[in-house]
C-alpha positions in Angstrom: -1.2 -7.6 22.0 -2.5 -5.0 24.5 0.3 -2.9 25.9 0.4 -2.1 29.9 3.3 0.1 30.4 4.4 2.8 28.7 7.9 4.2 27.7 8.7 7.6 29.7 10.3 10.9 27.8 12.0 13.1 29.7 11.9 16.3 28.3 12.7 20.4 29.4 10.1 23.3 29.3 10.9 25.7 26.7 9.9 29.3 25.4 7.7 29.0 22.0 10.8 32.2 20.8 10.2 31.4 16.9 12.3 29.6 14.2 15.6 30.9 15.1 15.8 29.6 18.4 14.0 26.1 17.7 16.8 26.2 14.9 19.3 26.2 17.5 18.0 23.8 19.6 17.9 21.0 16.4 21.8 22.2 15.7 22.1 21.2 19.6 20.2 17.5 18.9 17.3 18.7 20.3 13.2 18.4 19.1 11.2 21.0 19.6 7.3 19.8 20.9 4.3 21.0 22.3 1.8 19.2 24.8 -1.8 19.9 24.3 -5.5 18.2 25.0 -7.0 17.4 27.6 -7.9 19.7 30.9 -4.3 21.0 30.8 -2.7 24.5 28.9 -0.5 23.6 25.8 3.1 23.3 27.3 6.4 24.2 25.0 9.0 21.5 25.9 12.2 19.9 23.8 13.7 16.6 23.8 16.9 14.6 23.4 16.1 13.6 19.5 17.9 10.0 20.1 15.7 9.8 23.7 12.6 10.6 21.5 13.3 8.2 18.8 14.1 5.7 21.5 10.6 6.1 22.8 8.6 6.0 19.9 10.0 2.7 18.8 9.0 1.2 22.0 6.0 -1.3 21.9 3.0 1.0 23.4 0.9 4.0 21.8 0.9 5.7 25.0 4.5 7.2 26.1 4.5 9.0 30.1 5.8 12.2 28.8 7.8 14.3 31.3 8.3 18.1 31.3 9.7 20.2 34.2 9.2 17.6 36.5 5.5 16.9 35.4 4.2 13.6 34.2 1.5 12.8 31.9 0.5 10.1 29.7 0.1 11.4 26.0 0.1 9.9 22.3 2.0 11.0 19.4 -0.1 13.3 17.4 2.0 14.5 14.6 5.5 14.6 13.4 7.2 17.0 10.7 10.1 15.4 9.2 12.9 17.2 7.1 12.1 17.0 3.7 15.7 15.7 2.8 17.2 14.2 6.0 14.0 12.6 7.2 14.8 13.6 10.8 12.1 14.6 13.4 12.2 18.5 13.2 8.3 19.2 15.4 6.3 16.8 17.5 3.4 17.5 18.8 2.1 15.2 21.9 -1.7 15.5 23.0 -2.8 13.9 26.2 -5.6 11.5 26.6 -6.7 9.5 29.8 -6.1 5.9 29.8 -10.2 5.3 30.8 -11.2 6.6 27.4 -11.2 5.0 24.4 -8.5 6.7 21.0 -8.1 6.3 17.8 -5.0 5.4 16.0 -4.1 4.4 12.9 -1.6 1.1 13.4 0.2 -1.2 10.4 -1.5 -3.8 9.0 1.0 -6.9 8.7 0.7 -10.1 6.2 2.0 -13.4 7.8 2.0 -17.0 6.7 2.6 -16.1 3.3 5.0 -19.6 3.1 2.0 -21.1 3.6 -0.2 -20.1 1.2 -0.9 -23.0 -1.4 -0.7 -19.7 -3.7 2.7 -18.5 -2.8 3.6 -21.9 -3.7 2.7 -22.2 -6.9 4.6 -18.9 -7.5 1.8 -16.2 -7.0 2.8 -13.0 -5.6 1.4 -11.3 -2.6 0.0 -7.5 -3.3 -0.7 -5.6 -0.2 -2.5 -2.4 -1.3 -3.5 -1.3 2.3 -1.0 -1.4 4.5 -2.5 0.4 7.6 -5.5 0.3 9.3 -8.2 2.6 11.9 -8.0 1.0 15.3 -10.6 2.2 18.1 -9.2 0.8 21.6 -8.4 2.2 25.2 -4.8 4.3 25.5 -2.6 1.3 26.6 -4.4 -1.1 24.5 -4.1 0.0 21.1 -2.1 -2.9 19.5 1.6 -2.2 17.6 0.1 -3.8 14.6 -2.9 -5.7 13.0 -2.1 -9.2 11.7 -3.8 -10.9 8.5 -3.1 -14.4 7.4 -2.8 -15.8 3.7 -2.3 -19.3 5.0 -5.6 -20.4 3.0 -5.4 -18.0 0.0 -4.9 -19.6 -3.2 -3.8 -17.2 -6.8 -6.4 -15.6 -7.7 -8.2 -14.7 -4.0 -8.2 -12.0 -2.0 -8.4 -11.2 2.0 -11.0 -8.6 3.6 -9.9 -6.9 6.6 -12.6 -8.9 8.3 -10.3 -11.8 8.5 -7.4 -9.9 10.2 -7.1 -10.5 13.9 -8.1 -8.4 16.0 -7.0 -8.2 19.6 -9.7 -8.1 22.8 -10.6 -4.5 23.5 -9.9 -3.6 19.8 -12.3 -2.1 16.9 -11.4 -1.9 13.8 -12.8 1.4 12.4 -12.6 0.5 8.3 -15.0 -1.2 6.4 -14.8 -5.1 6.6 -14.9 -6.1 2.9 -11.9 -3.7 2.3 -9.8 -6.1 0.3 -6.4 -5.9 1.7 -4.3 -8.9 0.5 -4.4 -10.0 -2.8 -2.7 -13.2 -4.5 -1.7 -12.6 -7.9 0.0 -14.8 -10.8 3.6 -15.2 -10.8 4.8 -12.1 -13.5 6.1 -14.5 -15.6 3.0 -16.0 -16.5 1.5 -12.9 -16.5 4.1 -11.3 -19.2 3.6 -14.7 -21.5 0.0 -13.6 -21.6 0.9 -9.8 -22.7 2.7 -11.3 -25.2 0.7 -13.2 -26.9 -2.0 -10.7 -27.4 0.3 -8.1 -28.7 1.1 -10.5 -31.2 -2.5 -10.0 -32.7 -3.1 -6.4 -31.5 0.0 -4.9 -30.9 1.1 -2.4 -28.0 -0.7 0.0 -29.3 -4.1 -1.5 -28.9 -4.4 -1.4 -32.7 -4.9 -4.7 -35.1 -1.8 -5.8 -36.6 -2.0 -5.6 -40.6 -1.9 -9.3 -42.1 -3.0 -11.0 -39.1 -5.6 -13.3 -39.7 -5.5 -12.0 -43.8 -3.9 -15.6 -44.9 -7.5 -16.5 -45.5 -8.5 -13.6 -47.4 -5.6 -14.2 -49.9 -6.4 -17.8 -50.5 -10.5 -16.9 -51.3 -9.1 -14.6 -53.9 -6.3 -16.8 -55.5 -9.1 -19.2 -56.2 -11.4 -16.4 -57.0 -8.4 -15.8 -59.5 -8.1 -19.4 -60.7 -11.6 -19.1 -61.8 -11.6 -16.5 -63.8 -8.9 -17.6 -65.6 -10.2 -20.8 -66.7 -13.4 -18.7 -67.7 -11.2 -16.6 -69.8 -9.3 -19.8 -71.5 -13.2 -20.8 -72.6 -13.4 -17.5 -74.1 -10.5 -17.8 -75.7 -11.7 -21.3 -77.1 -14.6 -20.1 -79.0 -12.8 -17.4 -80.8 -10.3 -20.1 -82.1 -13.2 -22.5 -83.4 -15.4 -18.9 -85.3 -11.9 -18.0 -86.4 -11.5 -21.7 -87.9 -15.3 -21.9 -89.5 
């Protein structure tokens, strides 16, 4: 759904003084941020990590970011995370003018999997892409792209041409991407495994004696025959030895 209002961020100007004072201001709860794009200089700020967080989880791409009093509409651009804590440690904001058209990249969500005549039957859902390229105006660009298995049976698989797309939206990815896949249930799928590394084995290799039951019959008879042929043999010696 297309978004008209947009969360605001109150944030302070700030002095870009190095690592040990933005180390300071995270110890403090703050992010450290920079504004950039547009017409405008880049601007230093900080914000209220909690207020930030806050914002971002609002519905809307766009948030009206304000900094010493100035407001300006502006998209997330990037966000460093701590590599242990996960926590927001750098954003950087870049401003764009809600008459022009941005890109985003947005999650791509999988509903009415309960009523997929697959899912049903037991088959699993595999989602291999899981976000998609979205091309739409500022306060348009949609919290997430939804793509329905309601049809799919085990087996098939969904393009991203079948996702919905909201008005005003373009998706930027190819449309026969397959997204959504409906596989077997595992346990039919591990049956199968089984059986073939009852004749192969796991390591790809032929299993010795499988399939030699044959073999050793041919050559018991094979045997037999020789065996008679040798009680012939014997036979004729007993009647010379007799004349």
């Amino acid at each position: 759904m297309a978004q008209s209002t947009n969360s605001t961020l109150n944030a302070s100007p700030r002095e870009p003084d190095g690592s040990r004072a933005n180390r300071r201001l995270r110890r403090e709860g703050q992010v450290p941020g920079t504004l950039y794009g547009g017409e405008g200089e880049a601007v230093s700020f900080s914000v209220d990590s909690r207020e930030l967080r806050a914002a971002l989880h609002a519905s809307g791409a766009v948030v009206d970011l304000v900094v010493g009093g100035t407001s300006e509409p502006a998209v997330l651009k990037d966000a460093q995370r701590h590599p242990v804590r996960g926590e927001m440690t750098h954003v950087d904001f870049v401003r764009v003018n809600l008459n022009v058209a941005i890109q985003a990249v947005v999650p791509l969500i999988v509903v009415d999997a309960e009523e997929s005549p697959g899912v049903v039957e037991g088959g699993v859902v595999d989602q291999p892409i899981r976000e998609v390229h979205v091309e739409a105006l500022p306060n348009e660009i949609p919290e997430s792209i939804e793509i329905s298995v309601a049809t799919l049976n085990i087996g098939e698989t969904a393009p991203l041409s079948s996702a919905v797309v909201p008005a005003g939206v373009t998706l930027l990815d190819e449309d026969d991407l397959v997204v959504v896949s409906l596989l077997a249930p595992r346990l039919e799928i591990e049956e199968t495994i089984e059986e073939e590394t009852e004749l192969i084995g796991e390591d790809g290799e032929p299993i010795e004696g499988a399939g030699e039951e044959g073999e050793a019959g041919d050559g018991g008879e094979g045997g037999g025959g020789e065996a008679g042929g040798g009680g012939d043999e014997s036979g004729e010696k007993s009647d010379d030895d007799a004349g």
